[in-house]
C-alpha positions in Angstrom: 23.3 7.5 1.1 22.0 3.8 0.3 20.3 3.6 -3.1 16.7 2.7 -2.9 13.6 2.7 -5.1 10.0 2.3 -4.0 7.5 1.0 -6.1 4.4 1.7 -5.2 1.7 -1.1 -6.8 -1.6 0.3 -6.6 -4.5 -1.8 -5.1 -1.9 -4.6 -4.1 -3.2 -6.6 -0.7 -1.6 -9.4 0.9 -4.7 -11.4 0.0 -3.7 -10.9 -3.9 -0.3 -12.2 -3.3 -0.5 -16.2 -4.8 -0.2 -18.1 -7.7 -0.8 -15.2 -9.9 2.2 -13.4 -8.6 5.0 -15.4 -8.6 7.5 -13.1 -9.2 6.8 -11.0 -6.3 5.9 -14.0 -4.2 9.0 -15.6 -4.3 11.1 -11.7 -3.3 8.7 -11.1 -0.8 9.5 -14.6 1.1 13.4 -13.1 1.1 12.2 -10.3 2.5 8.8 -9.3 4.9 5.7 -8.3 4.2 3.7 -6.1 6.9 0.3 -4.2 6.4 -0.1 -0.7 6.4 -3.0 1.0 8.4 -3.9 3.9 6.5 -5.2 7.0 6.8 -8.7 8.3 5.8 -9.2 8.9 3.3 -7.6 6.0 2.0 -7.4 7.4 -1.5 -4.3 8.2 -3.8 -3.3 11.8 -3.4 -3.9 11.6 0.7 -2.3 8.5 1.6 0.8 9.8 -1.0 1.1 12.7 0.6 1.4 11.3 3.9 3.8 9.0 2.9 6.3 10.8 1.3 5.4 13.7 4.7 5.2 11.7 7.8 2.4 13.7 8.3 -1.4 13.2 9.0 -3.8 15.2 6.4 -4.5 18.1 9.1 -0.7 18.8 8.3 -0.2 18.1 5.0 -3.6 19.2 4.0 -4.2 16.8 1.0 -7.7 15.5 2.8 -8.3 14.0 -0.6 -8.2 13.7 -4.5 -9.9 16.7 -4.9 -11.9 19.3 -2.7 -13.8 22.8 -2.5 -11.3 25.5 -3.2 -13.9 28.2 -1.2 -12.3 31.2 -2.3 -13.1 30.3 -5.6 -16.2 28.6 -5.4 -15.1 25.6 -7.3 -14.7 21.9 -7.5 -11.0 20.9 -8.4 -9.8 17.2 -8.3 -6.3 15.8 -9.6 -4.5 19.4 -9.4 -0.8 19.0 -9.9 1.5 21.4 -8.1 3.4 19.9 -5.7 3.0 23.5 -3.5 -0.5 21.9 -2.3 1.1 19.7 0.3 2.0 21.8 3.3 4.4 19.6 5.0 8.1 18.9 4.0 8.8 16.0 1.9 11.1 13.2 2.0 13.2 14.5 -0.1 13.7 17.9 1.7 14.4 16.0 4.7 17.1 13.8 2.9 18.6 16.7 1.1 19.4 18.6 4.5 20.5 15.4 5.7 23.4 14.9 2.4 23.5 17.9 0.0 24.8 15.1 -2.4 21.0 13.5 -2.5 18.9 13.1 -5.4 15.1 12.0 -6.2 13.9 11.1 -9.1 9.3 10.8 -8.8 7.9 8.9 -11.3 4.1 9.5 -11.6 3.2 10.1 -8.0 0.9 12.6 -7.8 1.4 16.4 -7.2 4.9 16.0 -9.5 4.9 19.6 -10.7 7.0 22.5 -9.6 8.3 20.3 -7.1 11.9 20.5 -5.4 12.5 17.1 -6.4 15.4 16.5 -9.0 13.9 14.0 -11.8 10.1 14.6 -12.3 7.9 12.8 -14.6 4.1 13.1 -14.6 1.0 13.3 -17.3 -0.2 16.0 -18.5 -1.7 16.7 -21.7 -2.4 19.4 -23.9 -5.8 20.9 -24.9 -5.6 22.7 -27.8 -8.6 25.3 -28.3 -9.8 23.5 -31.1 -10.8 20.3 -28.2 -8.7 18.2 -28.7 -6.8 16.6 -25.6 -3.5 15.6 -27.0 -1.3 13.0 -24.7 2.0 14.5 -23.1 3.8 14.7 -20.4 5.4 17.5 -17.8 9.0 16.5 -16.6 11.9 18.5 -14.5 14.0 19.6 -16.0 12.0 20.3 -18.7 14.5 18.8 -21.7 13.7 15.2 -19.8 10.4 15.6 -21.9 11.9 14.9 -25.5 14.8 12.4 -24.6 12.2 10.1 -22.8 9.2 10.9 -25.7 12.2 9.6 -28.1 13.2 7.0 -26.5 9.7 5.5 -25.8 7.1 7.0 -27.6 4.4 9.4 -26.5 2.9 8.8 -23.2 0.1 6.2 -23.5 -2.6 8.4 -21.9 -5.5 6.7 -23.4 -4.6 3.7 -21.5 -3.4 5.4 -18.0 -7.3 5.9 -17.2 -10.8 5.5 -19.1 -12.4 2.6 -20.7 -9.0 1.9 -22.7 -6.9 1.2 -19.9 -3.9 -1.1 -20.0 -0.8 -2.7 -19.1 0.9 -0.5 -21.6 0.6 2.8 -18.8 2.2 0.5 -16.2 5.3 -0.4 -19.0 5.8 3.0 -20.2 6.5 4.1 -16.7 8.7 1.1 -15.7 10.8 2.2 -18.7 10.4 5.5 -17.9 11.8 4.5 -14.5 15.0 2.3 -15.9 16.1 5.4 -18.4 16.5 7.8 -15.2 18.2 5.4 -14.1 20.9 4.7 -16.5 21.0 8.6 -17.8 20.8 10.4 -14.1 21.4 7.7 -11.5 19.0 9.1 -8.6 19.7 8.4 -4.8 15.9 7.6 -4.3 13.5 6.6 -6.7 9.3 6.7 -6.5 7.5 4.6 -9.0 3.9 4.5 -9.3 2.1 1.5 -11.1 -1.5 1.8 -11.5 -2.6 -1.4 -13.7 -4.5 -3.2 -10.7 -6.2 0.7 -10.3 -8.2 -0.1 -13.2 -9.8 -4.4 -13.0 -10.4 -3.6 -9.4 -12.7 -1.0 -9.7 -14.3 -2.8 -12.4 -14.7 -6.3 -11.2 -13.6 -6.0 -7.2 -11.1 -8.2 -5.8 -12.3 -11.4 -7.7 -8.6 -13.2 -8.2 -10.6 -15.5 -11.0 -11.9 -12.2 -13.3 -8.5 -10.6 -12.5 -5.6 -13.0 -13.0 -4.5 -11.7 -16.2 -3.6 -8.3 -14.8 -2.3 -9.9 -11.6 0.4 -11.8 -14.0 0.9 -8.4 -16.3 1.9 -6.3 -12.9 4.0 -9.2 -11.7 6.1 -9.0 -14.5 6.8 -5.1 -14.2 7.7 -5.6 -10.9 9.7 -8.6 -11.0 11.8 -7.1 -13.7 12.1 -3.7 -11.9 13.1 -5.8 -8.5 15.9 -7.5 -10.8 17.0 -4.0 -12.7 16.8 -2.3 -9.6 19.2 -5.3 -7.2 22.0 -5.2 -10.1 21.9 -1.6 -9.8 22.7 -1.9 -6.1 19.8 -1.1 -5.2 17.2 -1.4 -1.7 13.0 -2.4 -2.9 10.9 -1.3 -0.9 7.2 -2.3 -2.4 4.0 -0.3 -1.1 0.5 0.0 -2.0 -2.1 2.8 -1.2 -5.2 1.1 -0.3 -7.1 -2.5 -1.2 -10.1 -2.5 -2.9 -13.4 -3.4 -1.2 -16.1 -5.1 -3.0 -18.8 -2.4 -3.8 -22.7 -3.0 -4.6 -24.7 0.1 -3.6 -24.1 3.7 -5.0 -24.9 6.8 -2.8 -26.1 10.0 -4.6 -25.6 11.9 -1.8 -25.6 14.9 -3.9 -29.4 14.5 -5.3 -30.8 13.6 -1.6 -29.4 17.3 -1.2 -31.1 18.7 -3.7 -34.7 17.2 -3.1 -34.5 18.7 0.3 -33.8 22.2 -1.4 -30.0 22.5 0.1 -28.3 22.0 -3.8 -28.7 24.5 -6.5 -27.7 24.2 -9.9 -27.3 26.3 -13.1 -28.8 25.6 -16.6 -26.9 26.2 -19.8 -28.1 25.2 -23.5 -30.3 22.4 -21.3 -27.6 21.0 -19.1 -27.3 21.1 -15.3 -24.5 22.1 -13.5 -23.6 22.0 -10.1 -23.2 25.7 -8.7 -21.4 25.2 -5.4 -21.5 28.8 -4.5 -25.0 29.4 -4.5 -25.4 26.2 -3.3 -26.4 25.7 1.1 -24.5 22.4 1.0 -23.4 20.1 -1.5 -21.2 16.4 -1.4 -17.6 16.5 -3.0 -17.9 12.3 -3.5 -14.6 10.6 -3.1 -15.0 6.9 -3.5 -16.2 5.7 -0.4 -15.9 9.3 1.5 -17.5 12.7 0.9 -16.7 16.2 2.1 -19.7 17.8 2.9 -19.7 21.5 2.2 -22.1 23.4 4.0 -21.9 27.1 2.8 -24.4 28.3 5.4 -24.2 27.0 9.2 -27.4 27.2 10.0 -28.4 24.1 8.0 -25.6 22.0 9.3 -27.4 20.1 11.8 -30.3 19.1 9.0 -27.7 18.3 6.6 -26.1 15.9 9.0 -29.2 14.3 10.0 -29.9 13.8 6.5 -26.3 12.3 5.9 -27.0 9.7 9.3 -30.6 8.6 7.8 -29.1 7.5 4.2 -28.6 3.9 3.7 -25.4 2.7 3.2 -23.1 5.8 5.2 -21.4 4.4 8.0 -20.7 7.3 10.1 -20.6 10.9 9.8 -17.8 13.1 10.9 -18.0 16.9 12.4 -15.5 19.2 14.0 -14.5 17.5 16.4 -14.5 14.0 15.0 -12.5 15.1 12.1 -10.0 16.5 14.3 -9.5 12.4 15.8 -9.2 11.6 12.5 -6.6 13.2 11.2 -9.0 15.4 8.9 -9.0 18.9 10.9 -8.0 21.1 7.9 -10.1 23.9 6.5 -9.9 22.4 3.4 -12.2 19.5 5.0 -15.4 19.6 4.6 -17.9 20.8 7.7 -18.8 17.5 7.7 -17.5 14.1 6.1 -19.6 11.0 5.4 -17.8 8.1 5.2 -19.4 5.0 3.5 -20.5 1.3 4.4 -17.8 -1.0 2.8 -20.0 -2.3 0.4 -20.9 1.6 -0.4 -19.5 4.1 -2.8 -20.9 7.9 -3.3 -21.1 9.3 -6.9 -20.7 13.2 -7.9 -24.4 13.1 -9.5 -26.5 15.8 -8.9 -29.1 16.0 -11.9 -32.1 14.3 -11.3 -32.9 13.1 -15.1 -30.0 11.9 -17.1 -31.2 14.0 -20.1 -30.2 16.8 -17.9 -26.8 15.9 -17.3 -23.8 18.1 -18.2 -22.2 17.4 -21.5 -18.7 16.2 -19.9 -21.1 13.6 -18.0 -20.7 10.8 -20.6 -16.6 11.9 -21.3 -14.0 11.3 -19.4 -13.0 14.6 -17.7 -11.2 14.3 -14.2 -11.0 18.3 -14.1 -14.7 19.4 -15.1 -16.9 16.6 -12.5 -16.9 18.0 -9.2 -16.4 14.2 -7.8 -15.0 11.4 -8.6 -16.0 8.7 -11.3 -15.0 6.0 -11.7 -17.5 5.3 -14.0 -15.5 6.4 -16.3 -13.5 3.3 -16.4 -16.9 1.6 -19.1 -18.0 2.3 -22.1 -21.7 2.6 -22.5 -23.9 -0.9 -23.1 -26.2 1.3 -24.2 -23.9 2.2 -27.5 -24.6 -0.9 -30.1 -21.4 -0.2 -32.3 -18.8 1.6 -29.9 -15.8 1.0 -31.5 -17.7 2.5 -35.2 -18.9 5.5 -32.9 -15.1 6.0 -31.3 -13.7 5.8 -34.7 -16.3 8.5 -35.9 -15.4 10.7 -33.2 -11.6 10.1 -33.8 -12.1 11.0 -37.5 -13.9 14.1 -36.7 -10.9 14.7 -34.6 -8.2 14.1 -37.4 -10.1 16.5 -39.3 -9.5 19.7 -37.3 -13.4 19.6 -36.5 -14.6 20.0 -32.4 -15.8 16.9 -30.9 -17.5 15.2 -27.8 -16.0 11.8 -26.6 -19.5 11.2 -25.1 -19.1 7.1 -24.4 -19.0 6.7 -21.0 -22.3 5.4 -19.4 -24.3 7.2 -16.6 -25.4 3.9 -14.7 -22.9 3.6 -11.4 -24.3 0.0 -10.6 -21.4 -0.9 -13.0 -18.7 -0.3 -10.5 -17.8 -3.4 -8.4 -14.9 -1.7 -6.5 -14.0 0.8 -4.2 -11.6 2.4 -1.8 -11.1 4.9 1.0 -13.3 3.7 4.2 -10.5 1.7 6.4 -10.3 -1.7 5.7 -12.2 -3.9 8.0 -9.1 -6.6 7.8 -5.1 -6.4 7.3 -5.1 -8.7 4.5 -7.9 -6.6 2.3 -5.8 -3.7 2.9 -2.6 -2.1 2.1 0.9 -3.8 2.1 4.8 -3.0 2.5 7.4 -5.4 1.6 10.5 -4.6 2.4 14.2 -6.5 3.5 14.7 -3.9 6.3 15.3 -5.4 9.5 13.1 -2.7 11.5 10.3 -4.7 10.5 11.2 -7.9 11.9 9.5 -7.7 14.6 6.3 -6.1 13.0 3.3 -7.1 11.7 2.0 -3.9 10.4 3.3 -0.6 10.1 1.4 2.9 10.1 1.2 5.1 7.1 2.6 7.8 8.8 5.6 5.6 9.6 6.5 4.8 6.3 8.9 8.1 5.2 10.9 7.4 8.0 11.2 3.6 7.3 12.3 4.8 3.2 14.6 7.3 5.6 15.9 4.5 7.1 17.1 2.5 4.3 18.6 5.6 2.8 20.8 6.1 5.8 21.7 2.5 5.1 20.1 1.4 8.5 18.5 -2.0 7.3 20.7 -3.3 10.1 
């Protein structure tokens, strides 16, 4: 099989191509650039899955980042084990083709317990004194110390919250280039998130993101370069483009003033008790699985859903079904957003009755999305003195609450997962393979067997 590595630049559009990415400007005029039309949800762990599947979410069953495990009664988002996607992957399908295939899967998501060869994915520890510790899970395990010692600890701290960085984005890159030279993989997946972070935070606005535009281009441009003296085919892919946002939806508090949302009090705080609950919204970015534990109400909660300013469209049965969304891990109903629309995960009605994790950033305990979590809070006069407190609390062996991140989801100027309403504000491939010489767009669903392709070493 042909060598080939895909990088997948999150938030990437043709529309950010320019002067601000020269690099990969100048390899995508050798080669061609063609839009992808995703899927929906048009967030990270769907539109992964049904790359690396072929497969629509009713198959694959990722229907987003996160959803209502009802046999538990609980809220999970970001969960890791690759046994969640129910479809064969690409590199089952390329292993049956030649026994002699490897894969190495750099930070795309559901990377553990995998049948890929080369795994590498974050995951930190969270010793019972609180403290979250950054590290990362890799197959076979002893890839975990070489790569540490080679390049440090895993920059956590700057893969997501109000610290992000280019330094995630490098660490992987390298990460990428020492798998390389130590294990020399048939097919390599690299996931880049810098652009993930200033486009949720400032939207597509080339002038306020420039900077990471030209920090990005450099990764890639040197990965193209590594990856061509290697031998090597580039295929470049992104998940989604960002849309402009202005307007959160709460959709979870309309459901509680209408009596359909109950919650739980501990020590003061508020939690969200799906179980008890008649319905409740698992917020996405711009879509939200509606959960409704009790039939009966499903015709008031969708009504509800239709009548709140800024959802777009609602989907039930049958609609989710011609969406690609018939899974029964889907909710009974799925509001999808206006594209200048987001929904939040809040559910308390005053912000003194938040949960504690509220003002942290926690992927695991918020049942929804925040991307919030990406500021810290005006509100704090001195944030770096409080940070440093927190931190030295932390040295000391002592418990401690990372409480900085604000509660005010006006901040957010960015968002994904409603389809794009053009080709050049949405996802992209680049690629040299002549099967897309004739195309201007490809669907998502189409792009394993494209990567297939160039594996086979059918460019031609």
């Amino acid at each position: 099989m042909q060598k080939t590595v895909v990088l997948n630049v999150v938030g990437l559009t043709p529309s950010l191509l320019g002067e601000h990415t020269p690099l990969l400007s100048r390899w995508a005029s050798t080669g061609k650039v063609v839009s992808i039309e995703p899927v929906l949800p048009a967030v990270t762990c769907t539109m992964q899955a049904t790359y690396l599947t072929g497969k629509l979410p009713s198959e694959h069953g990722i229907v987003a980042n996160g959803w209502y495990f009802r046999d538990e009664c609980e809220i999970k988002f970001w969960r890791q084990s690759n046994r969640l996607v129910q479809a064969p992957k690409i590199w089952d399908i390329a292993k049956a083709l030649d026994p002699s295939f490897t894969c190495a899967n750099l930070f795309w998501w559901y990377n553990m317990h995998s049948t890929v060869d080369y795994a590498v994915t974050p995951r930190p520890m969270y010793p019972a004194d609180g403290r979250k510790i950054p590290d990362i899970y890799t197959q076979p395990g002893n890839l975990r110390s070489h790569l540490q010692a080679k390049l440090g600890q895993f920059p956590l701290f700057n893969f997501w919250g109000p610290n992000t960085s280019i330094r995630s984005s490098q660490w992987i890159a390298e990460s990428a280039k020492w798998l390389e030279e130590s294990h020399h993989p048939t097919l390599t997946l690299v996931y880049l998130p810098h652009l993930d972070y200033c486009l949720q935070k400032y939207g597509p606005d080339v002038n306020k993101i420039a900077s990471d535009l030209q920090e990005i281009d450099t990764i890639c441009g040197d990965l193209i370069q590594y990856y061509e003296n290697q031998g090597a085919q580039v295929i470049i892919l992104s998940e989604y483009g960002i849309t402009p946002v202005s307007q959160p939806i709460h959709l979870n508090r309309i459901l509680r003033e209408h009596g359909l949302l109950t919650i739980r009090e501990e020590l003061g705080r508020e939690l969200l008790d799906a179980g008890a609950s008649k319905a409740f919204a698992v917020a996405d970015h711009q879509i939200a699985h509606v959960y409704v534990n009790d039939p009966f109400y499903i015709p008031k909660v969708r009504s509800l859903l239709e009548e709140t300013v800024g959802v777009a469209y609602v989907l039930d049965d049958t609609e989710k079904s011609a969406s690609g969304l018939g899974h029964s891990r889907s909710g009974e109903l799925i509001a999808v957003a206006q594209p200048n629309a987001w929904f939040t995960y809040y559910y308390w009605l005053n912000d003194q009755r938040a949960p504690d994790f509220a003002t942290t950033v926690d992927i695991h305990r918020k049942p929804g999305y925040d991307p919030v979590e990406l500021f810290l809070d005006p509100q704090i006069k001195f944030p770096q003195f409080k940070i440093g407190l927190t931190l030295l609390k932390k040295q000391l062996g002592f418990r401690y609450l990372m409480d900085v991140i604000p509660l005010d989801a006006s901040l957010v100027r960015g968002s994904h997962g409603c389809l794009p309403s053009s080709p050049v504000e949405g996802p992209l491939l680049i690629s040299k393979s002549t099967h897309l010489r004739d195309s201007s767009s490809i669907q998502a669903i189409n792009v394993c067997q494209l990567i297939l392709y160039d594996l086979m070493g059918s460019r031609q």
